[in-house]
C-alpha positions as CSV (number, residue, x, y, z in Angstrom):
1,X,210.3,35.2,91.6
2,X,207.3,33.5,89.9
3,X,205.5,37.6,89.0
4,X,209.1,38.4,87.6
5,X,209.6,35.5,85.3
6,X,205.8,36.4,84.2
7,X,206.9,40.1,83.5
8,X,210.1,39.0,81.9
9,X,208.0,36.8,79.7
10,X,205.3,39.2,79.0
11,X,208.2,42.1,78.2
12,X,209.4,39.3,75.5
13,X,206.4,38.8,74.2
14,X,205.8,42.5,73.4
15,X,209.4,43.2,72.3
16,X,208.7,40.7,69.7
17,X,205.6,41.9,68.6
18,X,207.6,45.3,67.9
19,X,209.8,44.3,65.8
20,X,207.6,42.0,63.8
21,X,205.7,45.3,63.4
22,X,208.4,47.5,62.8
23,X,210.6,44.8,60.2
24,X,207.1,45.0,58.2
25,X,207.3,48.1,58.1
26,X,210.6,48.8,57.0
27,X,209.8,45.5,54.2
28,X,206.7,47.8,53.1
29,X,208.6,51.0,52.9
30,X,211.6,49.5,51.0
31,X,209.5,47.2,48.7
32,X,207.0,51.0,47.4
33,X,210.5,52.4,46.9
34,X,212.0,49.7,44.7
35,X,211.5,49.9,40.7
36,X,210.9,46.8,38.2
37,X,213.5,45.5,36.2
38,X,214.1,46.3,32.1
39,X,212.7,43.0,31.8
40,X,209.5,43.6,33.7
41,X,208.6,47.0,32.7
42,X,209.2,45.2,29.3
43,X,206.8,42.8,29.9
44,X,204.5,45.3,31.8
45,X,204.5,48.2,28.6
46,X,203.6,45.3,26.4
47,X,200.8,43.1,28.3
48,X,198.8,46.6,29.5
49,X,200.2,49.2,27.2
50,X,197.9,52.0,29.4
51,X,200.9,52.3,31.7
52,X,203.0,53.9,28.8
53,X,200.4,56.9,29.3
54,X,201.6,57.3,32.5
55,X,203.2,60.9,34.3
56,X,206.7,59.5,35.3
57,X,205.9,60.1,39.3
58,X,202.8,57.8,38.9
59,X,205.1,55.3,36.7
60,X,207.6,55.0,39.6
61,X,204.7,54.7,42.1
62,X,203.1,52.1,40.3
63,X,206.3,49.9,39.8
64,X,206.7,50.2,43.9
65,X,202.9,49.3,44.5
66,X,203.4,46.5,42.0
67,X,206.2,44.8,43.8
68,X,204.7,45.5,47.2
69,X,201.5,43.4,45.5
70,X,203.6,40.7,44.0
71,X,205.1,40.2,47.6
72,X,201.2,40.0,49.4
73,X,199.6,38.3,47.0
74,X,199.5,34.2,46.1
75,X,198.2,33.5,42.6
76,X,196.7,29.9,42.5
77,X,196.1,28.4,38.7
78,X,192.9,26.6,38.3
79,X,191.7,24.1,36.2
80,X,195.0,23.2,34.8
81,X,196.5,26.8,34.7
82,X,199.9,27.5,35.3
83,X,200.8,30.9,36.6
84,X,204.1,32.7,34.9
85,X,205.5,35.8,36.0
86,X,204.2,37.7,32.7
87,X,200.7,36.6,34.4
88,X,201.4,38.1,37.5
89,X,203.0,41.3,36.5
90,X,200.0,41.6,34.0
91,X,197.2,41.6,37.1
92,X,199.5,43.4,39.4
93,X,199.7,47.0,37.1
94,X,196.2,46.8,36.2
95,X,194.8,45.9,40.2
96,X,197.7,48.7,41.2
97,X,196.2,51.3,39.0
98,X,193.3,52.1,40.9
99,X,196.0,53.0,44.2
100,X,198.2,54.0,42.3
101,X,198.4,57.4,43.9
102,X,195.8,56.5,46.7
103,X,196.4,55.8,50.6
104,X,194.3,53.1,51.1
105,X,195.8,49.2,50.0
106,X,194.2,46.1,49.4
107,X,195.4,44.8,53.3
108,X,192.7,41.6,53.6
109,X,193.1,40.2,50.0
110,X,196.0,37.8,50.3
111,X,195.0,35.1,46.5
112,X,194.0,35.8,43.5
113,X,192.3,32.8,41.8
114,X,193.1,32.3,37.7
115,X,190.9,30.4,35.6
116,X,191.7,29.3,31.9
117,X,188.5,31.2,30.4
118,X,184.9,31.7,31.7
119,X,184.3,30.2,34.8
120,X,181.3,28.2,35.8
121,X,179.9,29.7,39.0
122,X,176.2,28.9,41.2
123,X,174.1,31.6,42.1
124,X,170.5,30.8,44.2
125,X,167.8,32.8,43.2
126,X,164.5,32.9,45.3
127,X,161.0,33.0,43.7
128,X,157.7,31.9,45.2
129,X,159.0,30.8,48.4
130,X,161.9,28.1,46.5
131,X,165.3,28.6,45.8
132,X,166.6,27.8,42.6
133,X,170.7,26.8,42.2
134,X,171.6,28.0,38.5
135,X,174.8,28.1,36.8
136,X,176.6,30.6,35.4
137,X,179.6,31.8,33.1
138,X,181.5,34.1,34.9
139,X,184.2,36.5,33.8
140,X,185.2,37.4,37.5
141,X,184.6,37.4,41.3
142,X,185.3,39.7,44.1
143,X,185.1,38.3,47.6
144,X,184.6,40.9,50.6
145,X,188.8,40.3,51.7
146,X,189.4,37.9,49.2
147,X,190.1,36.0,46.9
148,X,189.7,37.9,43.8
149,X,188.8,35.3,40.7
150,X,189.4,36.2,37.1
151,X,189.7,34.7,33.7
152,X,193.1,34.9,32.8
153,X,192.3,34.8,29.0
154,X,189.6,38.1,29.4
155,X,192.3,39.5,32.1
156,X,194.8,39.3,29.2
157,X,192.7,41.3,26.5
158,X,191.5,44.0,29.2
159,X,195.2,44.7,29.4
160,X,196.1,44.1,25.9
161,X,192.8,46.4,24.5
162,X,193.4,49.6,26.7
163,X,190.4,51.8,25.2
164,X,187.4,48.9,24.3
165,X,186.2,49.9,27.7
166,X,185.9,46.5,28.7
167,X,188.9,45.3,31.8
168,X,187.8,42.7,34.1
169,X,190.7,42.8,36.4
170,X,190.0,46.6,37.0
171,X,186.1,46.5,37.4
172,X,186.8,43.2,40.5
173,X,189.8,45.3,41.7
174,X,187.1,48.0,41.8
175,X,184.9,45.8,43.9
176,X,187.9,45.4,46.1
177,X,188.2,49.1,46.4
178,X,185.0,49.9,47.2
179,X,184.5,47.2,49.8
180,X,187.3,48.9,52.2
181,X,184.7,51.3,53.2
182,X,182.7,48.3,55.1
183,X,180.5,47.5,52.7
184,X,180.7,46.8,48.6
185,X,177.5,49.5,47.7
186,X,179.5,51.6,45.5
187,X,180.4,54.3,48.1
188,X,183.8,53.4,48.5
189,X,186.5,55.6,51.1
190,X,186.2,58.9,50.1
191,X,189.4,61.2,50.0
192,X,189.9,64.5,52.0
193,X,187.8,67.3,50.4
194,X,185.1,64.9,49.0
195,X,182.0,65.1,50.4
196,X,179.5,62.7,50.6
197,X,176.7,64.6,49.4
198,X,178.6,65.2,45.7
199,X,179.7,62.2,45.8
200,X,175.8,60.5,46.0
201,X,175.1,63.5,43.6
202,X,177.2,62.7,40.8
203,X,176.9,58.7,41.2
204,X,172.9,58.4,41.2
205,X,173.0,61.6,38.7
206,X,174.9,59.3,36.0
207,X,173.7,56.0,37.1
208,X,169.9,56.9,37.0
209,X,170.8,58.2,33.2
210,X,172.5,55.1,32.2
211,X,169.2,53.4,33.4
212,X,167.1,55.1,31.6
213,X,169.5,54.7,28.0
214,X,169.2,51.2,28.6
215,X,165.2,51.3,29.3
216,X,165.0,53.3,25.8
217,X,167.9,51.1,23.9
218,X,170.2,54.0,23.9
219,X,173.9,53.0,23.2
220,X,175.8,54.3,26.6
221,X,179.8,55.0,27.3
222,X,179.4,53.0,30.5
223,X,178.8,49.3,29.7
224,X,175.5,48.6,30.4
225,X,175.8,45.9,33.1
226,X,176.8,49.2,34.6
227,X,173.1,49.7,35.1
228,X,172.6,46.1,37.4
229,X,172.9,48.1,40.8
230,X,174.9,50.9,42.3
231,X,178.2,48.6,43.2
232,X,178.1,46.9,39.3
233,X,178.0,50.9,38.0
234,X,180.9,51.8,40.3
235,X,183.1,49.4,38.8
236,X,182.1,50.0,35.2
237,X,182.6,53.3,35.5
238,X,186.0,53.3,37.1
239,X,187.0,50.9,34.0
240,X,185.3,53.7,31.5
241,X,187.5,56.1,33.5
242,X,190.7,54.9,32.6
243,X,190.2,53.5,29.3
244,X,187.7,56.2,28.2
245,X,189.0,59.7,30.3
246,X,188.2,62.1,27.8
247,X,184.7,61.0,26.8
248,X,183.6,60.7,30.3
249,X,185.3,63.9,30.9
250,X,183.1,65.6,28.2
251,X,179.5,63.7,28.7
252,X,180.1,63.0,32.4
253,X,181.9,65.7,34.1
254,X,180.5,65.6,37.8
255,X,181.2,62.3,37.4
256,X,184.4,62.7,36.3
257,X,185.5,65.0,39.0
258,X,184.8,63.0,41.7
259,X,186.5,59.8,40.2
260,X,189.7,61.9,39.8
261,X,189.4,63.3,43.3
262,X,189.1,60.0,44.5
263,X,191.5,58.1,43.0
264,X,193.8,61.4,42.3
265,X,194.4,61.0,38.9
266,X,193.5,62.6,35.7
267,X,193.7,60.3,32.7
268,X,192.1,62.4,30.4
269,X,195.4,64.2,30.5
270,X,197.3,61.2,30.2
271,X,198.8,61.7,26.3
């Protein structure tokens, strides 16, 4: 009697577990399938005007993604910050363009952290056997699955200013895409077709050239904190790809190419 209150328990147990899964599910597939409202698309055209560029198909992907983001993700105000929905749709279409048309989703990152301005942060630095605790102003943070922490006042003018080439809530959200290989070391998930060999190719190609601008004071498209290590560049250039297509396009087309393939978008097409 005892073994068949055990497997009744144990057939509970997984029945549960099934329909957790599957009511998830079903939440996820209704919640990429739902649209903003007027009022939020308002809101959304106006805080990060880049989405008007958008293909209609990728508009009414974006709005799904968005609201499937909204419904993950926890915004925490710091330092006396008080979170509005015109915040939250704001950081929602600029994080959700990088997916926008992408398999992969941000599962481990459940807050977003937002500070008034510039954020003071410690970073230890090593030299001659002693570590040194230094502070710094920060713009924004990406942690390997979570939090991602911005400043809401340089979030709002990345969205605002859609072709200074400057977004801080793209280049962390970049972070956050190229961490879901593993490892944050710019070589993020590569899509079907890519290979890793172009992909290494193209990136050191354009990186090791935006080095060498720097070395020579050279003005380059790519900002040059770009040039700090291979992860910083893959951020900077996935900002300089959506804010500055058709330069890139022209003075970095390897580049280019494998951005688009991996991220299935062409904004240089974008009118």
């Amino acid at each position: 009697m005892t073994l068949w209150i055990i497997l009744g328990i144990v057939l509970l147990v997984a029945a549960g577990l099934l329909y957790r899964r599957f009511a998830r599910h079903r939440r996820r597939k209704a919640l990429l399938a739902s649209s903003l409202t007027p009022e939020q698309r308002a809101v959304v055209e106006k805080l990060v005007p880049l989405v008007r560029r958008l293909p209609p198909p990728v508009r009414a992907s974006l709005e799904g993604k968005m609201n499937l983001f909204l419904d993950q993700i926890t915004f925490r105000g710091q330092n006396g910050v008080e979170v509005t929905e015109d915040m939250k749709l704001s950081i929602a279409a600029q994080a959700c363009l990088l997916i926008v048309n992408s398999p992969v989703w941000y599962d481990t990152l459940r807050n977003v952290l937002l500070y008034p301005s510039a954020f003071l942060t410690n970073r230890d630095t090593h030299g001659d056997g002693v570590v040194y605790e230094n502070q710094h102003a920060t713009l924004g943070e990406s942690w390997a699955r979570g939090p991602v922490i911005l400043s809401w006042d340089h979030a709002l003018q990345g969205g605002l200013d859609a072709e200074d080439g400057h977004n801080v809530v793209i280049h962390e959200f970049a972070h956050q895409l190229d961490g879901l290989s593993g490892h944050t070391n710019g070589i993020p998930l590569l899509r079907k077709g890519q290979t890793f060999a172009g992909w290494e190719r193209a990136m050191l190609d354009a990186y090791e050239d935006q080095v060498r601008r720097i070395e020579h004071g050279e003005r380059t498209l790519i900002d040059p904190y770009g040039a700090t290590n291979h992860q910083e560049f893959f951020a900077e250039a996935i900002v300089t790809f959506f804010e500055r297509p058709r330069e890139m396009r022209e003075q970095m087309p390897a580049l280019y190419d494998q951005l688009a393939t991996l991220l299935a978008l062409d904004p240089a097409q974008w009118h």
